[in-house]
SERO-4910 file (N, C-alpha, C, O; in steps of 0.05 Angstrom, whole numbers):
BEGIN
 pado doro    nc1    nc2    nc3   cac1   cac2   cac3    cc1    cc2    cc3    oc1    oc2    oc3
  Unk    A    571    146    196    553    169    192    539    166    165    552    160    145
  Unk    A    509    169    164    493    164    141    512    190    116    528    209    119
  Unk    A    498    177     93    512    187     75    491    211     59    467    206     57
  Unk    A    501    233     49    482    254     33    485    248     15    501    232      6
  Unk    A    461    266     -3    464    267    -31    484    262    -49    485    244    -66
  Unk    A    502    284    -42    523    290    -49    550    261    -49    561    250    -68
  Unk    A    551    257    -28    567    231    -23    561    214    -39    580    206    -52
  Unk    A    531    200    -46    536    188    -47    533    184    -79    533    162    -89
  Unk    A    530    215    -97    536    216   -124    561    206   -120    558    182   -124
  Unk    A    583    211   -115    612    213   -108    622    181   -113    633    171   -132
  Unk    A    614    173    -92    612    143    -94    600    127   -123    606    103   -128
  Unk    A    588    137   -134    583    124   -157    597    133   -182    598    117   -200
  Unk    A    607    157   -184    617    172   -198    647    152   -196    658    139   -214
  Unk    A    654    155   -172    681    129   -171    680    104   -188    697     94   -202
  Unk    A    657     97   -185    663     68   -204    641     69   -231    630     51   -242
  Unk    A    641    101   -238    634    100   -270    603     93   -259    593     80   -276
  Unk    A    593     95   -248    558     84   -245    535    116   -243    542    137   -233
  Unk    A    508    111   -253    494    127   -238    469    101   -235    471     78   -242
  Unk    A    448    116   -222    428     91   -206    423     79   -231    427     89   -253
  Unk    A    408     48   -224    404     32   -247    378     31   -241    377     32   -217
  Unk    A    358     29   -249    326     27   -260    322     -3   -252    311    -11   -231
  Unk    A    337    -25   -282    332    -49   -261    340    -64   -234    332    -85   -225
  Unk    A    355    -49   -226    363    -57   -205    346    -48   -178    349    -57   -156
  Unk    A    327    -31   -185    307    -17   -164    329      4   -145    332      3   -121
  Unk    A    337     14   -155    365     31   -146    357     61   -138    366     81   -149
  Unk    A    336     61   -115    336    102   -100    350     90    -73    344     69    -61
  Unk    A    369    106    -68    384    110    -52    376    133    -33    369    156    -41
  Unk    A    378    123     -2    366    140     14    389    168     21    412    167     31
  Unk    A    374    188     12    388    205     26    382    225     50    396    244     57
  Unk    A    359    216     59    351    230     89    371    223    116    358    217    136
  Unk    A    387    222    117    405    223    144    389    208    164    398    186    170
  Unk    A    364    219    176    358    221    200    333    184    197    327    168    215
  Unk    A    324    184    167    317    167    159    330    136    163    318    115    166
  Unk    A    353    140    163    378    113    162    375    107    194    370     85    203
  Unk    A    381    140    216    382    124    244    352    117    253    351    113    277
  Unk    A    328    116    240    301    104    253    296     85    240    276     73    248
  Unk    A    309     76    216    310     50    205    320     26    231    311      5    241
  Unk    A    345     43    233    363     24    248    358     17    281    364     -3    293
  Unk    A    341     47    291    325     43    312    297     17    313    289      3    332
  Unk    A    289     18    286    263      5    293    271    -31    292    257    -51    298
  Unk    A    301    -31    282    313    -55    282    319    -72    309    327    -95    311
  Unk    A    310    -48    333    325    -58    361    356    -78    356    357   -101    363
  Unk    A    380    -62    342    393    -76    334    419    -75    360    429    -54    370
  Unk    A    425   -105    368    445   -108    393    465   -128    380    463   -146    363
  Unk    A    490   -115    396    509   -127    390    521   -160    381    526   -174    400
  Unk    A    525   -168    362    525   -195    357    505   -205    342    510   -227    332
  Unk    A    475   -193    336    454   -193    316    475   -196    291    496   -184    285
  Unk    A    462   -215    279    459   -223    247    444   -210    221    428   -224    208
  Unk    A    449   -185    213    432   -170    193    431   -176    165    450   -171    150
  Unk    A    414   -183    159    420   -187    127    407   -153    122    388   -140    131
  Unk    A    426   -149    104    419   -129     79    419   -128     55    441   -125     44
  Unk    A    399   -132     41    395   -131     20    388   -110     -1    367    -97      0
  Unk    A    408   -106    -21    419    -81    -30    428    -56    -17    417    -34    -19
  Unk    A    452    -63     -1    465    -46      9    474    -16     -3    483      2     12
  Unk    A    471    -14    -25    476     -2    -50    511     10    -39    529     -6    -36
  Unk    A    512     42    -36    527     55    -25    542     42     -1    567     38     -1
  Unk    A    529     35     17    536     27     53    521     45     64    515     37     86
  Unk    A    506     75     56    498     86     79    487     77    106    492     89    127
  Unk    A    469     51    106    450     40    123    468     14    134    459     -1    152
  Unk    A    500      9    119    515    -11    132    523      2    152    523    -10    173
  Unk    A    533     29    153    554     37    163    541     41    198    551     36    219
  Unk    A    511     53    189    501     50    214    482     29    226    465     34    243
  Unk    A    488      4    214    484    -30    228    511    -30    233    513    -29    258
  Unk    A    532    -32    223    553    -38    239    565    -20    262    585    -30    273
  Unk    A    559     -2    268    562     22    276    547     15    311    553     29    330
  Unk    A    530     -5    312    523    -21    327    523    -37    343    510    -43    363
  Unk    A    544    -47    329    564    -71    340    549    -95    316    562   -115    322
  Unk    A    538   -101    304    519   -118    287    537   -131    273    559   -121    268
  Unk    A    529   -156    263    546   -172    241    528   -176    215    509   -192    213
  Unk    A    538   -162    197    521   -155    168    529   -171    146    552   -174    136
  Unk    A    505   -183    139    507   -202    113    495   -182     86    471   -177     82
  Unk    A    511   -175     73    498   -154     55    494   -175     29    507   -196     25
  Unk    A    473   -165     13    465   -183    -17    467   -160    -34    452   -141    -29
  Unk    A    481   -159    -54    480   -134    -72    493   -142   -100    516   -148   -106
  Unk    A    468   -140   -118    461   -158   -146    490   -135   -168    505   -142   -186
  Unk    A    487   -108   -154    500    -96   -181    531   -100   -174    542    -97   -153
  Unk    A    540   -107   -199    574   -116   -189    597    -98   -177    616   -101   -161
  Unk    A    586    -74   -198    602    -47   -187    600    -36   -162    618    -24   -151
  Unk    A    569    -42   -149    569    -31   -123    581    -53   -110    596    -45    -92
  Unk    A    581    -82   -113    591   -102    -99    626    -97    -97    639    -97    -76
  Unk    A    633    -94   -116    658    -84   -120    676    -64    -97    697    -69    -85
  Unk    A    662    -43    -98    657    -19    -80    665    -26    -52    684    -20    -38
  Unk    A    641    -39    -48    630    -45    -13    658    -65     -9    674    -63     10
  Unk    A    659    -78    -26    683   -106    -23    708    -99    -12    722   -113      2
  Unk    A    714    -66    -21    740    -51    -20    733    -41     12    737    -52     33
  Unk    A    723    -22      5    714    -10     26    716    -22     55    732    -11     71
  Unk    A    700    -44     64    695    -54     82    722    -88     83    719   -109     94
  Unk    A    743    -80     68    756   -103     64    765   -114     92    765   -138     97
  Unk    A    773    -93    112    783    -98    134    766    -94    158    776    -86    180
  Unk    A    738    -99    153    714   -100    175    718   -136    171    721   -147    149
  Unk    A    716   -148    196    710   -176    200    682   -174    204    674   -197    202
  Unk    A    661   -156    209    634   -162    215    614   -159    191    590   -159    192
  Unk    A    633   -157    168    621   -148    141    625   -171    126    647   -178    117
  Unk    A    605   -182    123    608   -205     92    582   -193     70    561   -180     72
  Unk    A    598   -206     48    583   -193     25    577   -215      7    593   -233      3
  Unk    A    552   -214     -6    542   -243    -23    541   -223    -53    533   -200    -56
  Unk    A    550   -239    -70    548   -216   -100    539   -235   -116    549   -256   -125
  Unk    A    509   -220   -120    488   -235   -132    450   -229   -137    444   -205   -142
  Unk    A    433   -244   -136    403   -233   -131    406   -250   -104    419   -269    -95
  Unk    A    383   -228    -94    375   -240    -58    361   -268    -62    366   -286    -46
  Unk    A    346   -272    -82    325   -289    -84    340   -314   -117    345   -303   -139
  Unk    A    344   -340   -113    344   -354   -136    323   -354   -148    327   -351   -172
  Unk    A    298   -356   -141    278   -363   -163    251   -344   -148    261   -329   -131
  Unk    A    225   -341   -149    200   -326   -138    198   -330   -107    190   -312    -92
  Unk    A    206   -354    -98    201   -379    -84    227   -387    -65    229   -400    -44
  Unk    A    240   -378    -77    271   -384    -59    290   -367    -49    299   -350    -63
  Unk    A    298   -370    -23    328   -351    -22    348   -358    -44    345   -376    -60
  Unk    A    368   -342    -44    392   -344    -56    403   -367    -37    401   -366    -13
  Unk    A    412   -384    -50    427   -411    -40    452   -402    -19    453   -416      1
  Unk    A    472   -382    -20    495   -369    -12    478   -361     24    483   -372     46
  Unk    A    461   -340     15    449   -333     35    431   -356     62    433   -357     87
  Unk    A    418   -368     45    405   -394     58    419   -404     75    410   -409     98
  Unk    A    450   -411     64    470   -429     76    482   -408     95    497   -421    111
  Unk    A    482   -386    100    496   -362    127    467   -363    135    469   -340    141
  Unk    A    444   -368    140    428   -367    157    431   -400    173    436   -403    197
  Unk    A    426   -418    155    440   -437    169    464   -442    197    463   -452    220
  Unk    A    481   -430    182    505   -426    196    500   -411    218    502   -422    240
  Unk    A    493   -388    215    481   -371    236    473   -380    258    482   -376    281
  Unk    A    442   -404    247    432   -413    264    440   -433    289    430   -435    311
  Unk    A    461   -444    278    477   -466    284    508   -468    294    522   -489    293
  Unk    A    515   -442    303    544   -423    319    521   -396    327    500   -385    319
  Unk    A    546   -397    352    536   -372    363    548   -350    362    556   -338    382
  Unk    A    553   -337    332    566   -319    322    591   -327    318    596   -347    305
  Unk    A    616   -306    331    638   -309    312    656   -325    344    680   -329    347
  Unk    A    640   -330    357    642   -356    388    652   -377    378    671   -385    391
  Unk    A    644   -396    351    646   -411    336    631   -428    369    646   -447    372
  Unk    A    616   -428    384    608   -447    406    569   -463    381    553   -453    366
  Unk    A    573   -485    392    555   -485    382    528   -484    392    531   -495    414
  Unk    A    507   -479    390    476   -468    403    455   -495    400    454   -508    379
  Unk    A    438   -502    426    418   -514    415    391   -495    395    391   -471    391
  Unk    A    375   -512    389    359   -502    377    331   -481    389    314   -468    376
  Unk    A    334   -484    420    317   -472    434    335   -444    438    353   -434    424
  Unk    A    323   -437    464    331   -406    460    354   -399    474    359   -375    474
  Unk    A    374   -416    490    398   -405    501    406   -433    492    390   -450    485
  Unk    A    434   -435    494    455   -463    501    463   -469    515    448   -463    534
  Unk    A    478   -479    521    486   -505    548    498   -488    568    501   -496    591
  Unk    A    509   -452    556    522   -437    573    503   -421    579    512   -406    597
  Unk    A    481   -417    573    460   -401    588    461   -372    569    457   -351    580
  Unk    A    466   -372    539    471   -352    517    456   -365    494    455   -388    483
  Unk    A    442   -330    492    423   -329    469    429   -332    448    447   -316    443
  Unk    A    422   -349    424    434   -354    402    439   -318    391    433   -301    408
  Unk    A    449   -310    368    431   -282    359    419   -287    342    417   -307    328
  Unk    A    407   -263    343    380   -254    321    394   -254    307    418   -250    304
  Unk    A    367   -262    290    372   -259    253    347   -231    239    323   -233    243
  Unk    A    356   -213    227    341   -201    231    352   -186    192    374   -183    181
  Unk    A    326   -180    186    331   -165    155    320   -129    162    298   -121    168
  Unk    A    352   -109    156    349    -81    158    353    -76    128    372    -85    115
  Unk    A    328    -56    118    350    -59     85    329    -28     77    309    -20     90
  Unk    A    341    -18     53    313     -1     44    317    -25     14    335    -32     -2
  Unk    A    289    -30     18    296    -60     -7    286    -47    -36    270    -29    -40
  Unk    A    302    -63    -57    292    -60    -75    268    -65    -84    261    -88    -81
  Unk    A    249    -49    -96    219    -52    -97    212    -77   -112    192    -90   -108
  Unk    A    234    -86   -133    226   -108   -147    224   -134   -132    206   -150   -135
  Unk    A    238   -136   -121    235   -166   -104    227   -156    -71    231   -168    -50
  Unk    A    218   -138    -74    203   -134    -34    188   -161    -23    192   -176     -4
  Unk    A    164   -162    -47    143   -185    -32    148   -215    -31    141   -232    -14
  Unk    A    163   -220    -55    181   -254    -43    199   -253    -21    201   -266      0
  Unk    A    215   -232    -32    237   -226     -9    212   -228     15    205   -252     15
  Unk    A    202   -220     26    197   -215     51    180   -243     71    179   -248     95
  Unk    A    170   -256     46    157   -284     50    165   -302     55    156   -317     73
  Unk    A    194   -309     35    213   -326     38    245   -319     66    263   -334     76
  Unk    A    239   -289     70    253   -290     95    240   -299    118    251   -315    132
  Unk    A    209   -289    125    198   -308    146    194   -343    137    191   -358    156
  Unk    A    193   -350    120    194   -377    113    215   -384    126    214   -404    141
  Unk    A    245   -366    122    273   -377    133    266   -379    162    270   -402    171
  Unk    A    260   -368    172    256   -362    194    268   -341    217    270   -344    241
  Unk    A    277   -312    195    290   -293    199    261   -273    224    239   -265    219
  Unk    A    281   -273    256    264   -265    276    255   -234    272    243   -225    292
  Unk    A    258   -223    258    249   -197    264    264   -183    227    286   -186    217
  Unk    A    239   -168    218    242   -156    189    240   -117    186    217   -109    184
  Unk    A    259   -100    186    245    -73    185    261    -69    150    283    -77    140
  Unk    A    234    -50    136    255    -51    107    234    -18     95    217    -10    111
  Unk    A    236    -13     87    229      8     69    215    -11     41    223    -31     31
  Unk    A    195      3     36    180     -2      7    161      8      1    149     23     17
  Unk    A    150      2    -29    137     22    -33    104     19    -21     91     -2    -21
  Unk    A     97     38    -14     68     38      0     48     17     -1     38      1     15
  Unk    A     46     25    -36     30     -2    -42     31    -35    -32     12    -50    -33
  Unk    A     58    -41    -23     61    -69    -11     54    -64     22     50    -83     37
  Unk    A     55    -46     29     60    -37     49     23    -41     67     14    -49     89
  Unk    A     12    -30     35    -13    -24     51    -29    -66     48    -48    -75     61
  Unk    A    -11    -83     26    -23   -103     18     -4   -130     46     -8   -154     51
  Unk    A     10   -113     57     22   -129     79     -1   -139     97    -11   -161    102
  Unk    A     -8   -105    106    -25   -107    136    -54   -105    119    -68   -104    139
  Unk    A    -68   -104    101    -91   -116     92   -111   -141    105   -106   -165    104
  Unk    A   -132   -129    115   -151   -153    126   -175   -164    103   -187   -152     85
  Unk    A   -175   -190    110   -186   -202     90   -216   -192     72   -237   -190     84
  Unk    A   -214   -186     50   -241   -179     43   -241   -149     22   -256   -140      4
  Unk    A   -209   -139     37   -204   -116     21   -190   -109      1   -169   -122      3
  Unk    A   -188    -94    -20   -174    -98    -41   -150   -108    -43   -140   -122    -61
  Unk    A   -141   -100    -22   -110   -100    -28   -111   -125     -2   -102   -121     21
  Unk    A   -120   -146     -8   -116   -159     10   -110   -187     -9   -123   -187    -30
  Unk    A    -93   -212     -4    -86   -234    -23    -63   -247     -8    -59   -246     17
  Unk    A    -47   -260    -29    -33   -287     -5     -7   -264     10      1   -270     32
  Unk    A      4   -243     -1     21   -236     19      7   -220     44     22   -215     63
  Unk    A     -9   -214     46    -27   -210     74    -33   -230     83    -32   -225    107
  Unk    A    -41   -258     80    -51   -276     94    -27   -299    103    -31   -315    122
  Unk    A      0   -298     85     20   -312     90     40   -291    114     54   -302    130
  Unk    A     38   -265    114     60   -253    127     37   -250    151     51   -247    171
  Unk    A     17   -249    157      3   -249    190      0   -269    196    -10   -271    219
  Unk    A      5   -295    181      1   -311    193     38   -318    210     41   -320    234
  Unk    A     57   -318    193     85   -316    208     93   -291    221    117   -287    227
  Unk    A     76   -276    224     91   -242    238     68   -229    244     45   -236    240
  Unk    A     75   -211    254     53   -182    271     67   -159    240     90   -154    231
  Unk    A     45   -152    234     52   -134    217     58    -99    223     38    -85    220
  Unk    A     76    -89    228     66    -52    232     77    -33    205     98    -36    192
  Unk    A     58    -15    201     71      1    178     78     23    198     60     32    212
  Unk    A    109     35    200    116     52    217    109     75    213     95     89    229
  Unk    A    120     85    184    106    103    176    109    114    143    118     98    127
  Unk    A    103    131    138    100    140    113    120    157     97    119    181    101
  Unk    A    138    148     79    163    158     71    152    180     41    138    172     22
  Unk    A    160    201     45    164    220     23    183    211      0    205    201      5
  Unk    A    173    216    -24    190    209    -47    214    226    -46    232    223    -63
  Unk    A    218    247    -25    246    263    -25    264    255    -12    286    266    -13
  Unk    A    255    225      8    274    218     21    300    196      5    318    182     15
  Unk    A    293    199    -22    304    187    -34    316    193    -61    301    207    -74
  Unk    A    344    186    -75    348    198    -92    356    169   -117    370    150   -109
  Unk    A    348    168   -139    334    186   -155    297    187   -140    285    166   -139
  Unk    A    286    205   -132    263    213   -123    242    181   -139    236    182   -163
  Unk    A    236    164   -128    209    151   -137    186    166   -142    178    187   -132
  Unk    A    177    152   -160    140    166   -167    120    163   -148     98    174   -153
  Unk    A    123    150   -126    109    137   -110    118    136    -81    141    137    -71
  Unk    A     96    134    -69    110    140    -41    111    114    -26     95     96    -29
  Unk    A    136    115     -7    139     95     -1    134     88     35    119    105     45
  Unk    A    140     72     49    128     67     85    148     47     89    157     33     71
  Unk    A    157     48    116    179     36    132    163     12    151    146     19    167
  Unk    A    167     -2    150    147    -28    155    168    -51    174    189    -63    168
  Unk    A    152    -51    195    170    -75    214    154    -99    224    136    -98    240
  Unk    A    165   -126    210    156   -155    221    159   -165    234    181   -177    232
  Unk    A    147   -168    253    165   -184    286    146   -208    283    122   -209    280
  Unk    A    167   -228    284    159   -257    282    146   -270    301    153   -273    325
  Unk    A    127   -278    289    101   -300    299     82   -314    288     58   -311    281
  Unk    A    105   -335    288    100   -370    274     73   -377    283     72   -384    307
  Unk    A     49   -377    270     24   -394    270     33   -417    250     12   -430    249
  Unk    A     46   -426    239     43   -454    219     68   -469    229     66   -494    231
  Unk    A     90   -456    235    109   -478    236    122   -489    206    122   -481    183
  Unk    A    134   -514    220    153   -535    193    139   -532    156    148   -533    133
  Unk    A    105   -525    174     88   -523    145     89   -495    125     74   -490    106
  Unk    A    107   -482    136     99   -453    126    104   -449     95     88   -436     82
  Unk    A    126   -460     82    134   -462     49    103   -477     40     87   -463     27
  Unk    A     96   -501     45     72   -518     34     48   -497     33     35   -495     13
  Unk    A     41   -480     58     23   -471     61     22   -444     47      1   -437     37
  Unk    A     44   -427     46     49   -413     18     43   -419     -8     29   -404    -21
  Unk    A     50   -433    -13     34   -442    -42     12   -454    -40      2   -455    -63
  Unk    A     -4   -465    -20    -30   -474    -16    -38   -456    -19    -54   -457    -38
  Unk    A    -37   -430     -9    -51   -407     -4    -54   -381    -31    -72   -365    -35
  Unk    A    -25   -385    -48    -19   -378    -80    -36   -394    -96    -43   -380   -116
  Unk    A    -45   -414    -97    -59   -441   -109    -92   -425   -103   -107   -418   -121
  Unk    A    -94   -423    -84   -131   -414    -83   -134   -393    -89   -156   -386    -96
  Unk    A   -119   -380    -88   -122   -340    -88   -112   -341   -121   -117   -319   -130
  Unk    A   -104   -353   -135   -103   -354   -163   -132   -362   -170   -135   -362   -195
  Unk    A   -160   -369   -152   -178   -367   -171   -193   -349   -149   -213   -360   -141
  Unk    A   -188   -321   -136   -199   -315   -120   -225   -302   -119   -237   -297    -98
  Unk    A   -235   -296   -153   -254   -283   -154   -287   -302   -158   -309   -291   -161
  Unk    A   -279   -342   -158   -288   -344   -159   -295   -350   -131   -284   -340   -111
  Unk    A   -325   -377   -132   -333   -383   -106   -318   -403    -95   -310   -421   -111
  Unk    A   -310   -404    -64   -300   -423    -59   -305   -455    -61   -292   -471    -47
  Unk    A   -315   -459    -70   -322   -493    -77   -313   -493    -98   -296   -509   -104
  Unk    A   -324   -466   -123   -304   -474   -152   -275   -459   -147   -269   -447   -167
  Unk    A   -264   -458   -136   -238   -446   -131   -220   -475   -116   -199   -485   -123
  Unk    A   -231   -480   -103   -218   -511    -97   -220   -530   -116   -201   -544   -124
  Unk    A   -242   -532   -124   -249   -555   -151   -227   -544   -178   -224   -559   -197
  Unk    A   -215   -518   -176   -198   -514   -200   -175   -515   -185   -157   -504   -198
  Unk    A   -167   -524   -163   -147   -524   -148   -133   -550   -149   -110   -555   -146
  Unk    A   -158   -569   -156   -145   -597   -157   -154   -607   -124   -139   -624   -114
  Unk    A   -171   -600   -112   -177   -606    -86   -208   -617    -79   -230   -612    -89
  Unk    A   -203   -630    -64   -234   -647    -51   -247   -618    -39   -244   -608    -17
  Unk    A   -260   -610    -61   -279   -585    -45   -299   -597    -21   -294   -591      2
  Unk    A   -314   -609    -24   -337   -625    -11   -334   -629     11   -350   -625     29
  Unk    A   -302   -643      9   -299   -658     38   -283   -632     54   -284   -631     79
  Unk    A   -271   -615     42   -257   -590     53   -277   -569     74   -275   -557     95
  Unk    A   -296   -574     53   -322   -550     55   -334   -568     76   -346   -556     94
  Unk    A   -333   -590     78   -356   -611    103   -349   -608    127   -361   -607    148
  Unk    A   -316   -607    119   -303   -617    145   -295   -574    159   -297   -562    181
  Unk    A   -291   -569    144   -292   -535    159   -312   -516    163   -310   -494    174
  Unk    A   -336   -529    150   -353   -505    147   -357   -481    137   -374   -463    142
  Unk    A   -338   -482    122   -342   -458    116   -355   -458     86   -354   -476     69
  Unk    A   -369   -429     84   -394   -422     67   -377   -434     36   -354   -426     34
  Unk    A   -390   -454     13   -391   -454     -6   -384   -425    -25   -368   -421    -44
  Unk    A   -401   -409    -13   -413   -388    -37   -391   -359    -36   -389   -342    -53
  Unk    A   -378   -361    -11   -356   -352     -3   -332   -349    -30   -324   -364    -47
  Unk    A   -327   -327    -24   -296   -325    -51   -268   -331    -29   -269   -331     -4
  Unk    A   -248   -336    -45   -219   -340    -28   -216   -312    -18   -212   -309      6
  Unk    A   -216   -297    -29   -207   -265    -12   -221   -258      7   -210   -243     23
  Unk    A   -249   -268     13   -255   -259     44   -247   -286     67   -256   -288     90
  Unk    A   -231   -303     56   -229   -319     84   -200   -296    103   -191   -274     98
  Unk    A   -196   -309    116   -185   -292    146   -159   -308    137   -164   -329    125
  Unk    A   -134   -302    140   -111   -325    138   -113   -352    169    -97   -369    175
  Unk    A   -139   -345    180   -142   -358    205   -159   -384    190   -154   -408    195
  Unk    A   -177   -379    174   -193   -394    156   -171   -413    134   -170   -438    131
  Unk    A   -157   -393    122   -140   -407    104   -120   -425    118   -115   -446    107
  Unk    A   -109   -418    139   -101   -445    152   -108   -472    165    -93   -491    171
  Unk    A   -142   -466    167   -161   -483    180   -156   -512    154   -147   -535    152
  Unk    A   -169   -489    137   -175   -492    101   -144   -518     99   -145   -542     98
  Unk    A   -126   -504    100    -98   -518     90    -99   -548    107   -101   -570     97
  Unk    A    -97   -539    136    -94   -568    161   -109   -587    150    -97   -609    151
  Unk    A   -139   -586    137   -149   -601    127   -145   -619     98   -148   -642     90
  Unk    A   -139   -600     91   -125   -604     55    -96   -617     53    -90   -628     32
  Unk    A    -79   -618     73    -50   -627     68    -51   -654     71    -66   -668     85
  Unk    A    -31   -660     54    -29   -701     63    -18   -707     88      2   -697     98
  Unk    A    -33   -724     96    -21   -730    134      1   -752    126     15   -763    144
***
């Protein structure tokens, strides 16, 4: 059962804590908020959830509550501590105590290696899965899938480098502003490489629009519940083409011929071979362009 206000002062009050600032620490306390999280997760039995900052458990309790097998990531030690106790005698609960992310650019190494694993057993079957979509017994590997209300500080790597992993399906809470720079079409402000890297690996939806009351300590800012359902346009290339795409949008205000030429790239032959306009800036190509742009640009 989701946890209140009240609870989940309680819970922190137990191990000496109140929310931490750096840790991006509002804790949901809308009840009804936790079960349409977990709704929009289409979460089935034997699914693989990573959660990232579990804080309390409120949003574990109802993924496991599911039948789900939860990989939680949770940086603060005291709450790691907590959850560790708590859930000591759940077998569907593992806990990584640490940051979600090693570097801008990377999963956490711990985590990397249980998606791996994941990918490669068919849960707690220990059978092992081909790489297509059933195995030799006629069974679906499971989903891998990220339910979390995430910490605002690492939302937009986090979310890049999970479709990079190749995590099938993403629902998370954050704050608006990424929210609105997710589903962003090219040309508009809030449009740059995490709009053009996350439509190009996923269908983007912003579900809907979260009140700063659904959360405690209350954010300044309002936040939206946002679900990625995966769909790979790049493939094996998707890390390279991430930073191809960080690389041009670092000079995005100029024109594209001098935006490649500061890129370290054969503008000429890029621009010859795609057609596309010189006079053009990086922010109005389409991520359909910037992949054209990339196919052309990568070493064969």
């Amino acid at each position: 059962m989701a946890q209140n206000k009240s609870q989940i002062q309680s819970i922190l009050a137990a191990v000496g804590m109140t929310p931490r600032h750096r840790f991006g620490q509002n804790f949901m306390i809308d009840q009804n908020l936790v079960r349409v999280i977990a709704d929009a997760g289409n979460i089935a039995p034997g699914d693989c959830v990573i959660e990232v900052g579990p804080g309390t458990g409120t949003l574990t309790e109802e993924i496991l509550s599911r039948g789900a097998n939860v990989v939680a990531v949770e940086i603060d030690r005291d709450l790691a501590k907590s959850l560790r106790e708590r859930y000591a005698s759940e077998p569907r609960f593992s806990l990584i105590e640490g940051d979600a992310l090693s570097s801008k650019h990377a999963l956490n190494d711990e985590l990397s290696l249980k998606l791996t694993s994941v990918r490669s057993t068919e849960g707690s079957t220990g059978k092992t899965v081909s790489t297509e979509n059933t195995d030799s017994t006629g069974k679906t590997p499971p989903s891998i899938k990220l339910i979390a209300n995430l910490p605002y500080n690492i939302a937009s790597p986090l979310v890049i480098e999970c479709l990079i992993a190749g995590v099938d399906l993403l629902v998370f809470t954050v704050q608006k502003e990424v929210a609105d720079r997710l589903r962003a079409v090219a040309g508009a402000d809030a449009y740059g490489p995490l709009s053009a890297i996350a439509q190009m690996l996923g269908d983007v939806e912003v579900l809907r629009t979260l009140s700063p009351q659904a959360f405690w300590p209350a954010p300044k800012i309002e936040s939206a519940l946002v679900r990625v359902t995966r769909n790979d346009r790049i493939g094996a290339d998707a890390a390279e083409f991430s930073r191809f795409v960080h690389k041009v949008f670092s000079f995005r205000r100029k024109t594209l011929r001098r935006a490649l030429i500061e890129a370290e790239l054969d503008a000429d032959a890029l621009l010859t071979q795609t057609k596309l306009n010189p006079q053009d800036r990086p922010e109005v190509l389409t991520p359909g362009q910037l992949k054209e742009l990339f196919d052309v640009a990568k070493p064969r």
